[in-house]
FIPA-474667 format. One record per residue (C-alpha): x, y, z; residue in one letter. Coordinates in steps of 0.5 Angstrom, whole numbers, padded with zeros to 4 digits, always signed. Each point is the difference from the previous one (the first is absolute). Last residue first. Example, Ala and Ser with C-alpha at 12.3 -4.5 7.8 and 13.67 -1.06 7.14 Angstrom:
2
+0027-0002+0014S/-0002-0007+0002A/
// end
This chain:
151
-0049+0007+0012X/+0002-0002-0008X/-0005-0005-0004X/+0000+0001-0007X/+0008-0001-0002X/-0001-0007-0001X/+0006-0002+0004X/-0005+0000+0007X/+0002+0004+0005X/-0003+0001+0008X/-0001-0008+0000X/-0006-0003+0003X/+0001-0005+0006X/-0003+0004+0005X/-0003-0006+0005X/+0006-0001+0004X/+0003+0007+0000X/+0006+0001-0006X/+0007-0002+0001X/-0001-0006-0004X/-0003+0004-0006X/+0006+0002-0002X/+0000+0006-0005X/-0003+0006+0004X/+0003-0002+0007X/+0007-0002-0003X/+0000+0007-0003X/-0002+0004+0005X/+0004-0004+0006X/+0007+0001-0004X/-0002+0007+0000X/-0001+0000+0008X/+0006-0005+0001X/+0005+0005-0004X/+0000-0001-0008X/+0008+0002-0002X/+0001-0008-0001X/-0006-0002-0004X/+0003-0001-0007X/-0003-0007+0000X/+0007-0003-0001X/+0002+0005+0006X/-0006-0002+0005X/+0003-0007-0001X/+0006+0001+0001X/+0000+0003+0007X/-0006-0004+0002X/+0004-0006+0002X/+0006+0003+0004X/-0005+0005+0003X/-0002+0006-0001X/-0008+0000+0002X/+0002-0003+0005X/-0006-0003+0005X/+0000-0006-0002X/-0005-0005+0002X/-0001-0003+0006X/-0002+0005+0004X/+0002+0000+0008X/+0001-0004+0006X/-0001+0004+0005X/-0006+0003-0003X/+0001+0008-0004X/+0002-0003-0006X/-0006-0004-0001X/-0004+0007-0001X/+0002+0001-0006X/+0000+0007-0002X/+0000+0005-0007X/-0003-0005-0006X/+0007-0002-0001X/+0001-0003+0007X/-0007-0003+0000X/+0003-0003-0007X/+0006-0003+0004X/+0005+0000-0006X/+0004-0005-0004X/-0001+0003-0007X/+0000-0005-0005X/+0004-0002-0005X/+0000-0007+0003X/+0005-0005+0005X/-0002-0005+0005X/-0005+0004+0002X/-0004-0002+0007X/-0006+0003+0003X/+0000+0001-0008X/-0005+0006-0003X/+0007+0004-0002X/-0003+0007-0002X/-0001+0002-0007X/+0004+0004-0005X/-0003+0001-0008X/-0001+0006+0001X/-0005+0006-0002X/+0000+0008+0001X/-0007+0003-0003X/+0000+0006-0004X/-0005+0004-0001X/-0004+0003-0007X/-0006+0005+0005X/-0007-0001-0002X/-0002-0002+0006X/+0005-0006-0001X/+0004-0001-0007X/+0004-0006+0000X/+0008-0001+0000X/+0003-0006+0002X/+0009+0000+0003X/+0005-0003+0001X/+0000-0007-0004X/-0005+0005-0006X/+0006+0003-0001X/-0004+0007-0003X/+0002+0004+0007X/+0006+0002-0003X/-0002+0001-0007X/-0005+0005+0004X/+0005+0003+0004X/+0005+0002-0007X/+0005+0004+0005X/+0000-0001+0008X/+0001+0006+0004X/-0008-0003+0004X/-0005+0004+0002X/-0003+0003-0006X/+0000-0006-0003X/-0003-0003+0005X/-0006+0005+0001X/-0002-0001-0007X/+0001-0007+0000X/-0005-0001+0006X/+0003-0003+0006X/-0001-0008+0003X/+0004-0004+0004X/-0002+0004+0007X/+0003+0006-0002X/+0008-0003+0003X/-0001-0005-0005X/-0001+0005-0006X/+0005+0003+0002X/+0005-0006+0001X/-0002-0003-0006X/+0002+0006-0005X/+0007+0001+0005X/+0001-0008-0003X/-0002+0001-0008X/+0005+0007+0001X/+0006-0004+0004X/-0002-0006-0006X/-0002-0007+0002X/
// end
């Protein structure tokens, strides 16, 4: 991932994962956005109210293994990333990862071109693009490919 695709992802993140082109444009020192956000890996554009907007994706999901032998996920406690486990306040504490920079994720969010992206923008975009992190019963999608929907 380019510098000015990766400063892209990290505004649109750090706007709740999602931003009018218009205001990303005029938000971001980055020539040519528009054939920026035409990856169709990073990126889905959509009209909603009216508005073309942009919508930040990634293929990236949260390990679901109690015990991994080894995957392309990131090892991390999804309470954790949501904000606050509460099994890190017992005695015995949480037993998933609460390291967003461990020696597993590094390369990972790295491949993915998400190393710049802090917990709260890592949180917006696994949130609206993996549906294990979403409640019990909430399973549809903020972003569908198709380019219709955009919430």
């Amino acid at each position: 991932m380019s510098e000015a695709e990766a400063a892209v992802l990290k505004l649109i993140c750090a706007n709740h994962g999602s931003m009018s082109v218009d205001d990303l444009e005029e938000s971001v020192c980055v020539f040519n956005v528009r054939r920026i956000i035409s990856n169709r890996e990073k990126f889905v554009c959509c009209r909603s109210g009216g508005e073309h907007k942009v919508v930040a994706k990634t293929e990236l999901r949260l390990c679901k293994a109690k015990v991994c032998q080894g995957c392309n996920n990131l090892h991390l406690c999804r309470k954790f990333l949501l904000g606050s486990c509460p099994s890190s306040r017992r005695r015995r504490g949480c037993q998933l990862p609460h390291q967003l920079k461990s020696d597993h994720n590094v390369p990972i969010l790295v491949e993915h071109g998400l190393q710049e992206l802090d917990r709260a923008e890592l949180c917006t975009l696994l949130l609206q693009n993996d549906n294990f992190l979403l409640p019990p019963g909430s399973t549809t999608p903020n972003i569908r490919n198709d380019d219709i929907l955009c919430r």
